[in-house]
C-alpha positions, -999 to 999 in steps of 0.1 A, spaced: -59 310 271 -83 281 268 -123 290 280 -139 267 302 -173 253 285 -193 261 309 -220 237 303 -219 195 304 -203 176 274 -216 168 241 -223 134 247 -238 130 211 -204 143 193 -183 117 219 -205 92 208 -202 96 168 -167 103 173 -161 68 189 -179 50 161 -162 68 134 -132 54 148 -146 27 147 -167 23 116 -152 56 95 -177 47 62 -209 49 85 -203 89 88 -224 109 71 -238 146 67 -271 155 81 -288 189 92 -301 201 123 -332 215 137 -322 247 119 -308 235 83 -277 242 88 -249 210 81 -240 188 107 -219 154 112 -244 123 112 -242 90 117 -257 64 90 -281 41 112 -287 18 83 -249 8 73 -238 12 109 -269 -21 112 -249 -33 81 -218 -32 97 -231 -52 129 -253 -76 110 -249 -113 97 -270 -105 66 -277 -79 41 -301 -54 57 -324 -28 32 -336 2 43 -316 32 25 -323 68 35 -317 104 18 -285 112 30 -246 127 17 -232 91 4 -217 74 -27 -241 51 -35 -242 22 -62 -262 -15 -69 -243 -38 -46 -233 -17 -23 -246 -35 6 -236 -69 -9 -200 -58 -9 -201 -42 31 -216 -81 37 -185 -94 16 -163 -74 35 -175 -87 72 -187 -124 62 -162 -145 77 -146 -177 54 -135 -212 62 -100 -210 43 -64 -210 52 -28 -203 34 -9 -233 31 30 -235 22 46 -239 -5 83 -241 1 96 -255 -36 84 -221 -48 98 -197 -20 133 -185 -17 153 -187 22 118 -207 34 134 -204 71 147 -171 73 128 -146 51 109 -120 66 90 -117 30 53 -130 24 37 -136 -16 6 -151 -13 -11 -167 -40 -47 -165 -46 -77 -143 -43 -66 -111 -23 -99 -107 -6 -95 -141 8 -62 -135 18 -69 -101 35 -96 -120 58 -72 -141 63 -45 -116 74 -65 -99 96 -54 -114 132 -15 -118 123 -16 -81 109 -41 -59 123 -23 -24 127 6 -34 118 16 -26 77 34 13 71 17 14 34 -2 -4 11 0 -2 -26 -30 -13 -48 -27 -9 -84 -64 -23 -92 -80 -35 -127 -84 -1 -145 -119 -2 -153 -122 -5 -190 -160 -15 -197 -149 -55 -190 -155 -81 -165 -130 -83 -138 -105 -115 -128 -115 -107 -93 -156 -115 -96 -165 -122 -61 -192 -141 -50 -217 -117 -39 -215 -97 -75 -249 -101 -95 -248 -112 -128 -252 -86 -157 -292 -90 -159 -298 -89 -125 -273 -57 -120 -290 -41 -152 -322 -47 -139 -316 -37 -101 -301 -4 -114 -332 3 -138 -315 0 -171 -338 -23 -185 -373 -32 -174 -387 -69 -161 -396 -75 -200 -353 -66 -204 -362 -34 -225 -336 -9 -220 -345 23 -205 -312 48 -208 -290 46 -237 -255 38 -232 -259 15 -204 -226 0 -202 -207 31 -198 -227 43 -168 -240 15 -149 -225 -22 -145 -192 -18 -150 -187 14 -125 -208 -5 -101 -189 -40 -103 -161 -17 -101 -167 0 -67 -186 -36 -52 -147 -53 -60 -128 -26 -42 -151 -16 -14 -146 -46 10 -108 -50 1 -105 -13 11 -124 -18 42 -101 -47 55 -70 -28 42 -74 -2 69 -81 -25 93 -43 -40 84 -29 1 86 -9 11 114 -21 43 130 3 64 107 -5 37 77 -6 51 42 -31 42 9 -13 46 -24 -33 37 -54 -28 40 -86 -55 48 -109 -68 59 -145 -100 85 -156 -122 59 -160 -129 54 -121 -104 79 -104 -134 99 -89 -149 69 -73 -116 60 -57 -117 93 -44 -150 91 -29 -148 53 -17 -112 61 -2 -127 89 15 -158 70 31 -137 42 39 -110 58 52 -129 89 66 -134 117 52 -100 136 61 -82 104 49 -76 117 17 -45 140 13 -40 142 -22 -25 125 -53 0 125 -81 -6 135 -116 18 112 -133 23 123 -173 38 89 -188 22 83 -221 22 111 -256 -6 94 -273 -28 115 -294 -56 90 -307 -85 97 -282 -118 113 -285 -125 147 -265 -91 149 -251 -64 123 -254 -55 114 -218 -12 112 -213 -11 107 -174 -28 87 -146 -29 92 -109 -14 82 -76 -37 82 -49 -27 91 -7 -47 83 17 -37 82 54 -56 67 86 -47 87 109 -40 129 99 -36 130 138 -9 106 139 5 111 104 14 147 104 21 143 63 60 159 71 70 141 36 95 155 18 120 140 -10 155 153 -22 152 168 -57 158 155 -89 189 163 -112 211 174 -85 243 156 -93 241 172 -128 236 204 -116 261 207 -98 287 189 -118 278 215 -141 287 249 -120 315 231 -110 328 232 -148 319 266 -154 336 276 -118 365 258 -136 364 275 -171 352 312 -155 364 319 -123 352 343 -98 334 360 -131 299 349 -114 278 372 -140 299 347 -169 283 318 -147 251 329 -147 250 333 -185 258 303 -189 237 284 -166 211 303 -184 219 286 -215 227 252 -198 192 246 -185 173 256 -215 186 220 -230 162 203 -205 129 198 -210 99 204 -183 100 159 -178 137 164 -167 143 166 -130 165 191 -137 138 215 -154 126 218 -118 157 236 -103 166 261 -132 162 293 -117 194 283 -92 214 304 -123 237 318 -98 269 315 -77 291 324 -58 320 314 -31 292 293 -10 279 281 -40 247 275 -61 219 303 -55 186 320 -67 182 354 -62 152 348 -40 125 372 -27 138 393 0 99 410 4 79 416 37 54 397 48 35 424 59 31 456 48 55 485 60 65 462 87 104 464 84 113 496 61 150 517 62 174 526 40 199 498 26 229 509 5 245 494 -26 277 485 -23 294 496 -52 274 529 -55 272 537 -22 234 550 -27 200 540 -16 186 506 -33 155 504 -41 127 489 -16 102 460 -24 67 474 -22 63 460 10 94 470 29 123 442 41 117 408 55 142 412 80 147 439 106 178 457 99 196 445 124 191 407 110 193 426 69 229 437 81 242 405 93 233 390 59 245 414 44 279 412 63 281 376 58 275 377 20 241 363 17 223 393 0 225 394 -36 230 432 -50 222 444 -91 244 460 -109 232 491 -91 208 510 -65 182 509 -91 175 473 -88 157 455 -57 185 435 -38 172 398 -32 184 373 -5 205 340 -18 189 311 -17 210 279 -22 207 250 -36 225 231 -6 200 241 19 168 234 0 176 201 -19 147 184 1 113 191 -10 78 183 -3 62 157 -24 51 170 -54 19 164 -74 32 166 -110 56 137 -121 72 131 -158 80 92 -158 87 77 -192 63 47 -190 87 27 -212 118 27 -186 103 2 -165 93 -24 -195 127 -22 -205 142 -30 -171 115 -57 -167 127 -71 -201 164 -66 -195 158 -85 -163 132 -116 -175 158 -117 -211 122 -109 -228 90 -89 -228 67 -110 -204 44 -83 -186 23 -60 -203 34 -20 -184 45 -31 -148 45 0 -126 80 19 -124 97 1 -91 118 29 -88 94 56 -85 77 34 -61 111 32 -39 109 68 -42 72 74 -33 79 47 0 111 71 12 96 100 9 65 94 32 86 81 59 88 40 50 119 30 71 135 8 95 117 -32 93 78 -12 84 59 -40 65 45 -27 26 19 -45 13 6 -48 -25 -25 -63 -27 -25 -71 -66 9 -77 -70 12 -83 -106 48 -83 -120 63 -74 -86 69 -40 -90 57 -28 -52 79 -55 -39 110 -52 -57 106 -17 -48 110 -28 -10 145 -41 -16 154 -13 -41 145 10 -5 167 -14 12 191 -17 -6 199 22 -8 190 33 25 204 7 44 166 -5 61 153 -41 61 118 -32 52 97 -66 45 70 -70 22 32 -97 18 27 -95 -16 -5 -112 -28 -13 -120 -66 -45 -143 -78 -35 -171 -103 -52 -153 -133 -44 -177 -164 -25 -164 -188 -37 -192 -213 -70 -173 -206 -61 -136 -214 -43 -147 -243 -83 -155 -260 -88 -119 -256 -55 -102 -256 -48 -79 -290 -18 -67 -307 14 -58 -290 -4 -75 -255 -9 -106 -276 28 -113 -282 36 -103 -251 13 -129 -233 26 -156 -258 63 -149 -246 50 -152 -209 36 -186 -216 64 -200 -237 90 -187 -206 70 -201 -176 65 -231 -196 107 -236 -203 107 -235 -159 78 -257 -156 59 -233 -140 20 -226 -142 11 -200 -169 1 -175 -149 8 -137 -132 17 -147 -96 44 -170 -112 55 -140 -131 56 -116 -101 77 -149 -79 101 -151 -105 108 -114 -109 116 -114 -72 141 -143 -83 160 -128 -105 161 -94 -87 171 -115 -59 201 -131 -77 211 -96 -93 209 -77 -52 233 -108 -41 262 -95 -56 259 -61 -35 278 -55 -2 244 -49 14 231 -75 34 195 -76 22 168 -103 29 157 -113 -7 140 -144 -1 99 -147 1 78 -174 20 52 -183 -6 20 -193 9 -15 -202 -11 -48 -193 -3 -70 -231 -3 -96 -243 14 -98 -251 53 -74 -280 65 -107 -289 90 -129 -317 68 -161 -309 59 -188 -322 76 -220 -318 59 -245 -336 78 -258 -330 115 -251 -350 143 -288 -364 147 -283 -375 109 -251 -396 119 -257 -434 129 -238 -445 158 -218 -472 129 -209 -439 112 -188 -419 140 -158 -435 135 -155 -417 102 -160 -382 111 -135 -388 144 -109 -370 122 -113 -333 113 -86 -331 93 -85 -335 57 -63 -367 47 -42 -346 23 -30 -318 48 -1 -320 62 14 -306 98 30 -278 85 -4 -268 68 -23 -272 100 8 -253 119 2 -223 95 -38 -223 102 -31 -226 140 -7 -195 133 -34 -175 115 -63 -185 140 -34 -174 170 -28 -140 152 10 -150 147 36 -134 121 35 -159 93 74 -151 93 83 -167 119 109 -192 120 98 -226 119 118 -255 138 108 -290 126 122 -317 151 110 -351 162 106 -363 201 95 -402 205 91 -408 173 68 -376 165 70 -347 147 70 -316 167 67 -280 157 88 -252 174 79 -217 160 107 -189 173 122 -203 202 90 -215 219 65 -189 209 41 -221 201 52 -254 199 27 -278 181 24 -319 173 -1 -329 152 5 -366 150 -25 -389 153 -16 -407 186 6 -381 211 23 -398 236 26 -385 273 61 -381 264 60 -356 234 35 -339 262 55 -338 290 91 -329 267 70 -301 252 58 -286 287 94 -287 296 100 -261 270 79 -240 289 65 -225 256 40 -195 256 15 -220 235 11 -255 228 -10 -267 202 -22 -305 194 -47 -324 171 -79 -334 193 -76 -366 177 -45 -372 188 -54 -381 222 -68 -414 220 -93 -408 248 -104 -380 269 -85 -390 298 -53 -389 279 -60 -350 270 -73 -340 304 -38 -355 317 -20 -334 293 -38 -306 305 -26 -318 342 12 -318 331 12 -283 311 -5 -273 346 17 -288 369 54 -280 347 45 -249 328 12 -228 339 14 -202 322 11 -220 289 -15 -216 270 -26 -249 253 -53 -258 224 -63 -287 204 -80 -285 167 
């Protein structure tokens, strides 16, 4: 029975927990009056999070910390004048796809995302730049150069002397490291639907820091555990030669996401194949079958699936068993007398006594389920089978040959053209197994190759769903990493430039990740499943709105004529429709009508969720045809209307025929 407080509310603990739902990275650890640890709030980044500009001030408190930390939280919240634009020559089912890749920076394109998508993506996959002591592709604006940052973090002096040895290892890099992924983090969760998922994949080198910079961003239940994932047998490191790398979880929500994720075993099919050939060559003789499934399974090694399930050695009429535990769970609880059935005598108790009552123990027994030795000697145990337990919780040790997924990569490009793209059907595995289904929306922020996304239709495509995906991938020149690339990388590159440049395509990743979702699109075509394989490609470029850099006092009265227009000249309406989508917080999905009334071209975007014409002189009758749509919204370009009288009457006839629009002008 639940106690009544007795005394008034903790207003303090309501208030902290309503801005750490808010702001989850500006909880901290303090102590009270009497040392002992309590939840805190961080005063100076909650003034960060609130502020227009950088704001000093750090105090002793429980935090990661690095040089540019406060730089990056600024990054994270400073807005940008930038919008995606279109791009239909590279995209696949323009008009129908529910699929997203968007090309350019993907902190950009997160701000970017923010209205259409806020709360509403199941998981997001990052596989970041594994920090290996180099500059990154993604070098944002507010990083410092390498003299300031060794400088600011008191590597070298004002003179430039150093002041630690081994500098490199320990300062820059980590901190450039951790200033790039804290504000893309920050406006991932943001994107996360209450029972949203963080899956990251990471190396050594900065796997703590993700841990720690998940947990602050997240909140500090967020993280739920990871993957060890053994894919490599190299033996040429120092110290310890490192075989595996990780696969981070993260939830936002442990409230909402009870973590019930479970997947169905590995090697089942063979397993069972297999009893079902010694059932053929033994018989009823079960102690023959469990000889040889003894023998059987010691072919596998522990990376087989199958390695996993070899103590299910036994069977009988139901099938596949282990002789399982049949102990108490507590002491003496449930103890009597069981006999043997061939002997007729006492069996042996476990220590504890049974984990039945007897009444339950003899119904098991009756029905076959309890599994006797050759005598009353030995303990009896209770069958397990393999039927009933094939589903799993999600285990944190994986054995993935790294090289399968080049080879499928290479298989389906006709070459090597992608230096170790992530394994797309673990991925399908990882999204099943923590509940991705029905249309939820996956998003991979450094899309690469196109592993994350081709894993979307992989999910489809076997469980029947119509899961979408936003892929976002910067441009990162290939002609570029080629300078620096070595060996086996080296050739690789080479065969990526010489194969984009047969299609005509710029030498670069993103067009490596669209035409992998291409050609896995022509290959899922043939299947009986009807899956949506097609992707809207949209780039991230600067604002469709001209830029006006002078203030109105500065502007002569002969010079307003050419700052009338806020468009740029080389934008078209379908670019300004997709900014007007963004700024409206509208599914960048959406099907798109294009249709012309008096002679202008009108937008209608699903059925009359917005209708838009940005022609330079709108009639009154493209404005009164559109308000007899009765559309929800009704956008128009301000300079359009050739004087304000004319936009104040198309005010009047939206008002008059549909009221309950809502109409704008840009």
């Amino acid at each position: 029975m639940d106690k009544l407080m007795m005394h008034s509310p903790d207003l303090t603990e309501q208030n902290i927990e309503k801005i750490a739902g808010l702001f989850p990275s500006v909880v901290t650890e303090g102590r009270d009056d009497e040392g002992n640890p309590v939840r805190a709030i961080d005063f100076d980044l909650l003034r960060q999070e609130l502020a227009t500009y950088i704001v000093e001030g750090p105090q002793e408190r429980y935090q990661l910390d690095w040089p540019g930390k406060r730089e990056a939280l600024f990054g994270a919240n400073a807005p940008i004048a930038r919008t995606l634009r279109p791009v239909h020559q590279d995209s696949v089912n323009f008009d129908t796809t529910q699929n997203v890749f968007i090309e350019g920076d993907n902190l950009d394109a997160l701000k970017l995302l923010q209205e259409s998508y806020l709360g509403k993506i199941k998981l997001i996959y990052i596989d970041p730049p594994y920090n290996t002591g180099n500059d990154f592709v993604y070098a944002d604006t507010f990083a410092r150069t390498r003299d300031e940052e060794l400088l600011r973090s008191g590597q070298v002096s004002e003179a430039g002397v150093p002041l630690v040895a081994n500098t490199t290892a320990i300062g820059r890099f980590h901190s450039d490291w951790l200033s790039m992924m804290f504000p893309r983090l920050k406006l991932s969760r943001n994107l996360l639907a209450d029972d949203g998922i963080l899956v990251v994949s990471i190396d050594e080198n900065e796997h703590a820091n993700l841990v720690a910079i998940g947990s602050e961003v997240f909140g500090r239940d967020a993280y739920v555990g990871e993957i060890v994932l053994k894919n490599s047998s190299r033996n040429d490191q120092r110290y310890i030669s490192m075989q595996h790398e990780y696969i981070v979880f993260f939830v936002k929500n442990r409230t909402v996401n009870d973590g019930s994720w479970t997947e169905k075993k590995g090697g089942l099919d063979q397993i069972y194949a297999a009893f079902d050939g010694f059932r053929k060559e033994y018989g009823d003789d079960w102690d023959a079958i469990h000889a040889a499934a003894k023998e059987w399974y010691k072919k596998f090694p522990p990376s087989d699936p199958v390695y996993a399930s070899k103590h299910y050695t036994r069977m009988d009429e139901r099938g596949v068993y282990f002789a399982d535990n049949i102990s108490g769970p507590n002491d003496g609880q449930y103890v009597y007398d069981v006999m043997h059935p061939a002997t007729g005598k006492i069996c042996k108790q476990p220590g504890r006594g049974w984990v039945f009552p007897k009444e339950s123990m003899e119904q098991k027994i009756a029905d076959n389920r309890v599994h006797f030795g050759p005598d009353h000697t030995t303990v009896p145990n209770l069958k397990t089978y393999l039927r009933d337990t094939e589903n799993q919780s999600l285990t944190s040790i994986r054995f993935v040959d790294g090289r399968a997924a080049s080879k499928r990569l290479q298989a389906l490009f006709g070459e090597k053209v992608f230096t170790n793209p992530k394994d797309e059907l673990l991925l399908r595995d990882i999204y099943k197994a923590v509940g991705v289904s029905g249309d939820d929306l996956v998003l991979d922020m450094f899309a690469g190759s196109g592993s994350a996304l081709q894993a979307v239709l992989e999910l489809n495509l076997g469980t029947g769903s119509q899961c979408r995906f936003i892929g976002i991938q910067i441009a990162e020149d290939l002609n570029e990493s080629l300078k620096t690339a070595k060996g086996a990388a080296r050739q690789i590159t080479t065969n990526a430039i010489r194969y984009l440049g047969e299609l005509n395509k710029p030498a670069t990743v993103a067009e490596i990740g669209k035409q992998r979702m291409r050609l896995v699109g022509d290959q899922l075509k043939s299947s009986e499943a009807v899956l949506d394989v097609g992707f809207r490609v949209l780039k991230v470029d600067t604002s469709n709105m001209a830029d006006v850099l002078r203030t109105p006092e500065a502007l002569g009265q002969d010079e307003l004529e050419l700052y009338a227009d806020s468009v740029k000249p080389d934008r078209s309406g379908e670019d300004l429709l997709f900014q007007v989508l963004l700024d409206w917080g509208l599914d960048l999905t959406m099907p798109v009508e294009s249709t012309t009334v008096d002679s202008r071209e009108v937008f209608v975007v699903e059925d009359g969720a917005l209708v838009a014409c940005f022609d330079a002189d709108v009639s009154s009758g493209v404005v009164r045809e559109l308000a007899s749509r009765k559309p929800l919204r009704a956008v128009f370009r301000d300079s359009g209307f050739a004087t304000d009288a004319d936009r104040i009457n198309a005010e009047q006839v939206f008002a008059e025929v549909s009221s309950a629009t809502d109409v704008r002008a840009i």
